[in-house]
C-alpha positions as CSV (number, residue, x, y, z in Angstrom):
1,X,4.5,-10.5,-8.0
2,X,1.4,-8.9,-6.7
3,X,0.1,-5.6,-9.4
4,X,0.8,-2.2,-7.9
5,X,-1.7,-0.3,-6.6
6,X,-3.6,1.7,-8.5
7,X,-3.7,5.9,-7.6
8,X,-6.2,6.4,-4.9
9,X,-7.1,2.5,-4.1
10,X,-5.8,2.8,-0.5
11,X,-7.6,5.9,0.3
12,X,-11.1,4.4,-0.7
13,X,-10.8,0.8,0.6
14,X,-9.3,3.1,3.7
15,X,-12.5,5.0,3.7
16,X,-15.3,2.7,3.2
17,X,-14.2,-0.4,4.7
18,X,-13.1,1.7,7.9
19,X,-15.0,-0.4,10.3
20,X,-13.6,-3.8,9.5
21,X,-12.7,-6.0,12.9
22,X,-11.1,-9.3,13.1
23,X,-13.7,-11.8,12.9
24,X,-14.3,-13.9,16.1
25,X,-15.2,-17.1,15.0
26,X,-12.3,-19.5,14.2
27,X,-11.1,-19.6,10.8
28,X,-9.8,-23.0,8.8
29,X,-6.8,-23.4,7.2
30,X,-6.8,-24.6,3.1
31,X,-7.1,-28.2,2.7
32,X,-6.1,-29.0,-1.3
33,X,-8.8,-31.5,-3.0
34,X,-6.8,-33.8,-4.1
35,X,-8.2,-37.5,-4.3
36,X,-12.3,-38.0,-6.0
37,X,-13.2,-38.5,-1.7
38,X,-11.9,-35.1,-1.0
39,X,-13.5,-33.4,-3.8
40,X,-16.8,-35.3,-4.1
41,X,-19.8,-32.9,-4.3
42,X,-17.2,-30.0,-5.6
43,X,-16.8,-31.1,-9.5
44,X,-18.8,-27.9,-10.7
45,X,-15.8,-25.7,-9.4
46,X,-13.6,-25.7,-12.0
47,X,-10.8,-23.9,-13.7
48,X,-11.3,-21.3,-16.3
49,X,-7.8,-21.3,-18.7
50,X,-8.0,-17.7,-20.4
51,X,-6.0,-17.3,-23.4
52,X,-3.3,-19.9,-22.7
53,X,-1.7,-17.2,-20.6
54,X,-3.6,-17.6,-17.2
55,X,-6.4,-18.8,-15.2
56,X,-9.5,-18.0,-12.6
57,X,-11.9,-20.2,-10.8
58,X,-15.6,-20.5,-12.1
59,X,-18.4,-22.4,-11.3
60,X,-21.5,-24.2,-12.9
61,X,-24.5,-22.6,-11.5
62,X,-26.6,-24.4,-14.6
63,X,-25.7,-27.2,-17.4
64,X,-24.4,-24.6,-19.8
65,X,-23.5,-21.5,-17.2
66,X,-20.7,-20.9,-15.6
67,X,-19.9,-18.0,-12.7
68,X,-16.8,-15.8,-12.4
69,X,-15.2,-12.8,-12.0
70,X,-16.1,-10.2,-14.9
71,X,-12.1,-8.8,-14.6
72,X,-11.2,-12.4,-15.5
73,X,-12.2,-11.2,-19.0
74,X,-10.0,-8.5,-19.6
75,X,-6.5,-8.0,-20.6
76,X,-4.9,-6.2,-18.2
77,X,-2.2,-4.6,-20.1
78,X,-4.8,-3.6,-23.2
79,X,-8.0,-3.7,-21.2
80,X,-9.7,-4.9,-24.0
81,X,-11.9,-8.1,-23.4
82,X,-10.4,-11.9,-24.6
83,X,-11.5,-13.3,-27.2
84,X,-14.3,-16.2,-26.0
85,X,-12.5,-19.1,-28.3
86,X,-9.5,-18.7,-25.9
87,X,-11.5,-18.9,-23.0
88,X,-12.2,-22.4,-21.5
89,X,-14.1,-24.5,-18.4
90,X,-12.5,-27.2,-16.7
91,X,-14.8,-28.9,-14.6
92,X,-13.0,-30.7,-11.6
93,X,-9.2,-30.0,-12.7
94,X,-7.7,-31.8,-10.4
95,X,-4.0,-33.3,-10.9
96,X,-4.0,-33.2,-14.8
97,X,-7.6,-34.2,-15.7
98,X,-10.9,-32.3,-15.6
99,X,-14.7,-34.4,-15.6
100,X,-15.3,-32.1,-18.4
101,X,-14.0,-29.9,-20.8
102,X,-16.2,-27.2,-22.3
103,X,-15.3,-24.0,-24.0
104,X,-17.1,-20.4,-23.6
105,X,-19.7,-19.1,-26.5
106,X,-21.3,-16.1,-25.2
107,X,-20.0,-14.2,-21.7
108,X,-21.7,-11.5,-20.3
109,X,-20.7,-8.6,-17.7
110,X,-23.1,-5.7,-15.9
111,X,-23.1,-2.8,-18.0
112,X,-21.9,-0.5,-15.7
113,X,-18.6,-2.7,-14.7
114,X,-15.5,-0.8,-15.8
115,X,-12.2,-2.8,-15.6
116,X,-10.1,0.8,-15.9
117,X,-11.8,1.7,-12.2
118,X,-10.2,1.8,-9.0
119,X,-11.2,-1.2,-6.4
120,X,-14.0,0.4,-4.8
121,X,-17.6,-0.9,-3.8
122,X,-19.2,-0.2,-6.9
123,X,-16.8,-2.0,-9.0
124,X,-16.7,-5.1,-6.5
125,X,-20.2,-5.2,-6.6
126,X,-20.0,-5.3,-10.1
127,X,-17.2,-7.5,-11.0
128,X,-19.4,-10.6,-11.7
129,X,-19.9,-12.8,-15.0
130,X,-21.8,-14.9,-16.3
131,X,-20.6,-17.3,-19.4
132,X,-22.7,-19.5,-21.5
133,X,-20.8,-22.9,-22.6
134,X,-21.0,-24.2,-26.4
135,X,-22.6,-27.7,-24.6
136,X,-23.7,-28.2,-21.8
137,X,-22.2,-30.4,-18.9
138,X,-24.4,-33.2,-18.1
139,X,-22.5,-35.6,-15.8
140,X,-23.6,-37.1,-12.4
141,X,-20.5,-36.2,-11.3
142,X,-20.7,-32.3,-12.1
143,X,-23.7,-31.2,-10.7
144,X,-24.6,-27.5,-10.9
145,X,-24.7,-25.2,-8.0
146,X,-27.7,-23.5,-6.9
147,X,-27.1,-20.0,-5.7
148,X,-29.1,-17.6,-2.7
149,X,-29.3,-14.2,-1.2
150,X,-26.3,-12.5,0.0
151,X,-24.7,-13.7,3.8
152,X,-25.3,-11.9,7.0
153,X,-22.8,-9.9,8.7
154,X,-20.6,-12.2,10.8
155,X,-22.2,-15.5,8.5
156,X,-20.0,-18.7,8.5
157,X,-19.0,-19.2,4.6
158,X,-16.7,-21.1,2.4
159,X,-14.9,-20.4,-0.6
160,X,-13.5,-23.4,-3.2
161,X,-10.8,-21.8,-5.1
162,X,-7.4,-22.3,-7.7
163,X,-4.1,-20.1,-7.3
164,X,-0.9,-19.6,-9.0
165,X,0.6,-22.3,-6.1
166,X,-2.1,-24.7,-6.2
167,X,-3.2,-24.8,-9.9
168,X,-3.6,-28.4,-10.4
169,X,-5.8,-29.0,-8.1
170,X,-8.9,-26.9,-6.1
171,X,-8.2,-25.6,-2.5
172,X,-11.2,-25.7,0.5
173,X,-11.3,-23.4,3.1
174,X,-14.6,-24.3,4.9
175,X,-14.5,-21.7,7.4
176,X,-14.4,-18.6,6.8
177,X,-16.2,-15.6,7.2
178,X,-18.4,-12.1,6.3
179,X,-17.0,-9.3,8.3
180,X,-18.3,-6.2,6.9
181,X,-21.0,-5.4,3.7
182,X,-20.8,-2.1,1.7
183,X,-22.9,-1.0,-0.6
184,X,-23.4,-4.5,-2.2
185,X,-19.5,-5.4,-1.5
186,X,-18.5,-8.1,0.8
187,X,-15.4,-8.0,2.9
188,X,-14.2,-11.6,4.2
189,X,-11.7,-13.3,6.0
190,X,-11.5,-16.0,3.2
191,X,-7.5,-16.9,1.9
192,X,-7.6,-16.0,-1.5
193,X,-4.7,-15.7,-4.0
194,X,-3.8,-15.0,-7.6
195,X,-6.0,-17.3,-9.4
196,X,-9.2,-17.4,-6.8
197,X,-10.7,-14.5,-8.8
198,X,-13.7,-15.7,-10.1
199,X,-13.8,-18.3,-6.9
200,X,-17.6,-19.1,-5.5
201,X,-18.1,-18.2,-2.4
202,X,-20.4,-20.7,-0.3
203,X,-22.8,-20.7,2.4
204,X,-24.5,-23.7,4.1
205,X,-27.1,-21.9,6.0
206,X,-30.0,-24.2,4.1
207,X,-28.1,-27.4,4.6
208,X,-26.6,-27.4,1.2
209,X,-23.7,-25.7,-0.4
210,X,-25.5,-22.4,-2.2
211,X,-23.1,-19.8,-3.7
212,X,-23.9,-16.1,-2.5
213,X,-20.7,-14.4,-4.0
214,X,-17.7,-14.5,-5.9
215,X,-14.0,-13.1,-5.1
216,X,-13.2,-10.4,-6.9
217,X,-9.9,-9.6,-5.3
218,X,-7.8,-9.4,-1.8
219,X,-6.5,-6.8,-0.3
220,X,-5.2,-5.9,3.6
221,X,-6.8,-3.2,5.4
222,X,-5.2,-2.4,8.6
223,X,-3.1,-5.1,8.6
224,X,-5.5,-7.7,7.9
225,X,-5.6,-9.9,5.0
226,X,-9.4,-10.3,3.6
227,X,-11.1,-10.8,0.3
228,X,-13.6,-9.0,-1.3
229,X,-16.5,-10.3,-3.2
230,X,-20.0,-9.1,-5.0
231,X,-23.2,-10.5,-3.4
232,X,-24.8,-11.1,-7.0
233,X,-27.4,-8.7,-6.9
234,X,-26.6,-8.8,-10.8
235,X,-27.0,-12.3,-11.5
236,X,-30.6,-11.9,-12.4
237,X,-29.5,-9.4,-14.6
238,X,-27.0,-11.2,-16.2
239,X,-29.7,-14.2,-17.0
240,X,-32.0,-12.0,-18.2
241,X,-29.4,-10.1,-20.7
242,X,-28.0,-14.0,-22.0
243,X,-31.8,-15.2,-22.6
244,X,-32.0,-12.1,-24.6
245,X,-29.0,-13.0,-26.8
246,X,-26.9,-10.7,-25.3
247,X,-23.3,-10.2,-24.4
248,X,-20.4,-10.8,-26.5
249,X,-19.9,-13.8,-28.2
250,X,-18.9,-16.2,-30.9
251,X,-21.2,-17.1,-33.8
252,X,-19.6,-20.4,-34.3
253,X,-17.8,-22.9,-32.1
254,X,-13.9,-23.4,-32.5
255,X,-12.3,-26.0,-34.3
256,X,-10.2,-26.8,-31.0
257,X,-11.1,-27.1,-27.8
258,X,-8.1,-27.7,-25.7
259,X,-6.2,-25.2,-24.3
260,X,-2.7,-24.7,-22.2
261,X,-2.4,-22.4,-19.5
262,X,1.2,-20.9,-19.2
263,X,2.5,-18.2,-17.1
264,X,-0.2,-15.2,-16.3
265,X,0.8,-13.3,-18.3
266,X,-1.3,-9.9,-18.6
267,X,-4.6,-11.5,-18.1
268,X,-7.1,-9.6,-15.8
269,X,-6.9,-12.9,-13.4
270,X,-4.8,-10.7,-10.8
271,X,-5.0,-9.4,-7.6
272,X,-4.3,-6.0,-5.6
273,X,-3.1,-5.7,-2.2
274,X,-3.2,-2.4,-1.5
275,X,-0.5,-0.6,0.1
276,X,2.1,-2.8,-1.9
């Protein structure tokens, strides 16, 4: 069951993202990485398990740094942050086993991000995390994205992504789409779902997968299903802030490091379709 909209969501989205068009180029359908062929060269997407209770989609963008959503931190009922010893990566979930496990010591957020805040540009453009692992992963399997500027208006782009239906295993959609950009917001024709917060959004305009975004949610303007994303102006930031020892974190690591995700739950991992 999808949240309900929050007062004034419509209106904004409405507003800002008014000159959205159906994107011409042809769009693929998901294709679930099931077998190690199908999913070679996508081990550093992996599942984040918040909490026991639910789950987003993060990826490695260095040994000990994983990417995500920053609402996939919050409790949506309390919006208070989780706890980082209940937070952990599972690089390569697929069908039951991961390449590695690793749980979360430090995650930080922008500082002006505000989970209570309607879905507008601003807080897309914020909604972006960065969390520092307790080891790092150092496996030829798993090998750490590199990420680049944002993508052009009308750029081909792909997005590797869980959801509540596909939770065992990651889903590709390898075309997909920018349609519009908004005050560092992405719109996208990308098929997202509870789950794909957090999800990193690709482009292979240098020959190689680089990440340029992140979904932060979905939503259907018009009557058009499309996906919204930050273009990671922040990341930078985010570096910066960890190198300094910021963010909030753990002083020591957890005596466990397994974790099992149930139902959702009221974990920030959710979506808005606005209008329902």
């Amino acid at each position: 069951m999808l949240n309900r909209i929050l007062p004034g969501m419509a209106l904004a989205l409405t507003l800002v993202f008014a000159a959205v068009q159906t994107p011409h180029a042809q769009e693929s359908s998901l294709k679930r990485l099931d077998t190690g062929d199908d999913s070679r060269g996508w081990e550093a997407v992996g599942r984040l398990d918040i909490d026991g209770r639910g789950f987003c989609t993060g990826a490695l963008i260095a040994e000990d740094l994983v990417l995500t959503a920053a609402h996939c931190l919050y409790d949506r009922t309390r919006g208070t942050r989780f706890d980082p010893t209940r937070i952990e990566f599972l690089a390569g979930w697929r069908n039951g086993r991961a390449s590695a496990y690793r749980q979360v010591r430090r995650a930080v957020v922008p500082p002006d991000y505000d989970f209570s805040a309607s879905v507008t540009p601003d807080r897309v453009r914020n909604d972006v995390a960065l969390l520092e692992l307790y080891q790092p992963i150092r496996n030829t399997h798993v090998i750490p994205f590199l990420t680049d500027a944002r993508p052009g208006l009308g750029e081909r782009i792909a997005v590797v992504s869980y959801a509540h239906d596909r939770a065992e295993a990651p889903s590709l959609q390898e075309i997909c789409s920018v349609i519009t950009r908004q005050n560092g917001a992405l719109v996208m024709s990308c098929d997202v779902d509870f789950g794909s917060s957090g999800a990193p959004v690709f482009s292979f305009a240098g020959g190689e997968p680089r990440i340029v975004s992140v979904v932060s949610a979905k939503a259907e303007i018009s009557g058009q299903n499309v996906s919204l994303g930050t273009d990671l102006e922040q990341l930078t930031l985010l570096r910066s802030e960890l190198a300094a020892g910021g963010g909030f974190n753990l002083p020591q690591a957890p005596r466990t490091n397994r974790l099992t995700a149930g139902s959702r739950g009221d974990t920030g991992a959710k979506f808005v379709r606005p209008g329902e």
